[in-house]
C-alpha positions in Angstrom: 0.0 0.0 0.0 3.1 2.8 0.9 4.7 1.5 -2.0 1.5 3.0 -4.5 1.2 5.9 -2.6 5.1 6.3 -3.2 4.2 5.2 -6.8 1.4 7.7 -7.0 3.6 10.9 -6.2 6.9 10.4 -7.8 4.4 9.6 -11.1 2.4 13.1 -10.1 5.9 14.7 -9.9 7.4 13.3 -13.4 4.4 14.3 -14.8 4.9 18.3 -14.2 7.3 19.1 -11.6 6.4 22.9 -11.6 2.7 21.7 -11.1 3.8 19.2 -8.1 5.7 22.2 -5.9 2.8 24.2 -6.6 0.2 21.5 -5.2 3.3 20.6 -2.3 2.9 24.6 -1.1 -0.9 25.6 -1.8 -1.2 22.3 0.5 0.6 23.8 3.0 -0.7 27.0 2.9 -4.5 25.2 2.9 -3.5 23.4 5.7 -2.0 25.9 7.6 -5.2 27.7 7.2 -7.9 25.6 8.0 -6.0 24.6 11.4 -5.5 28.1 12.8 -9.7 28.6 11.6 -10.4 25.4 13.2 -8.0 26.5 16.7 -9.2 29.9 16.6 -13.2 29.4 15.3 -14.5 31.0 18.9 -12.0 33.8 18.4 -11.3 34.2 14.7 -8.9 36.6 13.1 -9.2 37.2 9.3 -5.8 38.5 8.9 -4.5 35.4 10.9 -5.8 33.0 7.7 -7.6 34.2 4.8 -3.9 35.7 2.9 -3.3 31.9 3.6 -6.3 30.3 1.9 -5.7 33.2 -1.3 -2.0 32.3 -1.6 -3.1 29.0 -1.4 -6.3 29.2 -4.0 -3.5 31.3 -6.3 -1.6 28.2 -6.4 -4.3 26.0 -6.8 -5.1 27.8 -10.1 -1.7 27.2 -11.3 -1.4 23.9 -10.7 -4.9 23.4 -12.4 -3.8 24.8 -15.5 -0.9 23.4 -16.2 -2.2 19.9 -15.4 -5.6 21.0 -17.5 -7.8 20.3 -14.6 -11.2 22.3 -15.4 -13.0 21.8 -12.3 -10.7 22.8 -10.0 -9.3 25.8 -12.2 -13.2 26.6 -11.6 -13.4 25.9 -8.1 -9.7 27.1 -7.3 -11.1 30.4 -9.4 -14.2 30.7 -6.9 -11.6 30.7 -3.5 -9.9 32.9 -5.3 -12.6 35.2 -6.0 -13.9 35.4 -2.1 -10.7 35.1 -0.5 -10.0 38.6 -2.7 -13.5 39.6 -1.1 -12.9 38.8 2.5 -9.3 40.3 2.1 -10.9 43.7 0.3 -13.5 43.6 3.8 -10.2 42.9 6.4 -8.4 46.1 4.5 -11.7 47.8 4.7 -11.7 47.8 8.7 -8.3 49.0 9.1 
């Protein structure tokens, strides 16, 4: 079973490198994200995850493209679009 998983990423990584480390950090940066919201959810801070969840969504439209993945240039496209949104509100109250 390790040994498909293994299988399954050094094949997504000869595939398109450049698409790989752009998948590696948006999952980071996602991640990163959706811990500190889930930590923080009684006490949430915008600034403390949304630039994390656009990075992220940025890199997730990258990714899509060049591995010609509609859906999730469309749904990577839609974070996009609100995490600009919550950001524009966050600048809005400084």
């Amino acid at each position: 079973m390790i040994q498909k998983i293994i299988a399954f990423f050094r094949n997504s990584y000869k595939l398109s490198p450049l698409a790989f480390y752009c998948e590696m950090i948006e999952a980071l940066f996602l991640i990163t994200a959706s811990a500190i919201l889930s930590f923080t959810i009684l006490d949430t801070n915008g600034w403390h995850f949304v630039p994390l969840y656009l990075i992220g969504s940025i890199l997730g439209i990258i990714s899509a493209i060049i591995r010609k993945a509609a859906f999730v240039i469309l749904l990577c496209s839609w974070f996009t679009i609100m995490n600009i949104i919550a950001l524009a509100q966050l600048i809005g109250t400084l």
